[in-house]
N, C-alpha and C positions, 0 to 999 in steps of 0.2 A: 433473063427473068424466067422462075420457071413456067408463068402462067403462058407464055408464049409458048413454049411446047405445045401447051393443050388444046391454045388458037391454032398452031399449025396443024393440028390433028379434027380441028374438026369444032371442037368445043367452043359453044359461043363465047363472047369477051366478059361478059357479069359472070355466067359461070365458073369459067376458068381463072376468074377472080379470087370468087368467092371457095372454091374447092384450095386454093393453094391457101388461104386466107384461113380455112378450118384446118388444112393439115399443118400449118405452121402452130398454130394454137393447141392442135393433139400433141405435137412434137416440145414442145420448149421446154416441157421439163423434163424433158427425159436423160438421163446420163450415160455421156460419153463412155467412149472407151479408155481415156484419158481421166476420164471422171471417179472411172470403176479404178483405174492404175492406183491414181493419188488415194483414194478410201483404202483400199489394199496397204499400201506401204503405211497410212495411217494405223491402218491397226494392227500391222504386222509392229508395230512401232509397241504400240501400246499394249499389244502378249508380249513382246520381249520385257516392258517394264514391268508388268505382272509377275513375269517367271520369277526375276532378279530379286521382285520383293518377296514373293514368295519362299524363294529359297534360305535367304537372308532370316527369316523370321526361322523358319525351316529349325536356319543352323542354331539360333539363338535358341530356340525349343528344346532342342537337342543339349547344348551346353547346359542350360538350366537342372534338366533333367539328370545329365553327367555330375551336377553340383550335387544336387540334392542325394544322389546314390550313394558320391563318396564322402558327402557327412553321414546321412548312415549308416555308413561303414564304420567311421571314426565316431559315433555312439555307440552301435553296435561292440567295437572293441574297447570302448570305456567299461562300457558296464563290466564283457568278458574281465576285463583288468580287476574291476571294484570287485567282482565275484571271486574271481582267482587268491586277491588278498585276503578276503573275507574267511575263506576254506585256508 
């Protein structure tokens, strides 16, 4: 127990009580190193899901965008064609 320490050091018995009694209560919520591990791999978790969707929309932007250029292309060379007949 650690309050026994404190009694063999010297420290009366209510003190050495009530000192391990406060620092158990400053300590309890404090997070392990185990604690910090698990939150880490949590959110190394959760940037990898981010990237993926990220990217995914990314490409889907890109496609869109690739659509939209080569219809205007294929307008662009409509009209070229309707102009060319027209002369």
């Amino acid at each position: 127990m650690p309050a026994r320490k404190l009694r063999d050091n010297g420290v009366p018995e209510p003190q050495a009580e009530a000192t391990v009694e406060v620092v158990r209560d400053a300590t309890s919520d404090l997070a392990t190193k185990a604690d910090l591990s698990a939150l880490e791999a949590r959110m190394e978790a959760r940037l990898d899901l981010l990237e993926a969707r990220m990217e995914a929309r990314m490409l889907s932007a890109m496609n869109r965008a690739i659509g939209l250029v080569i219809a205007a292309m294929g307008v662009i060379a409509a009209i070229a064609l309707a102009i060319a007949e027209l002369t």
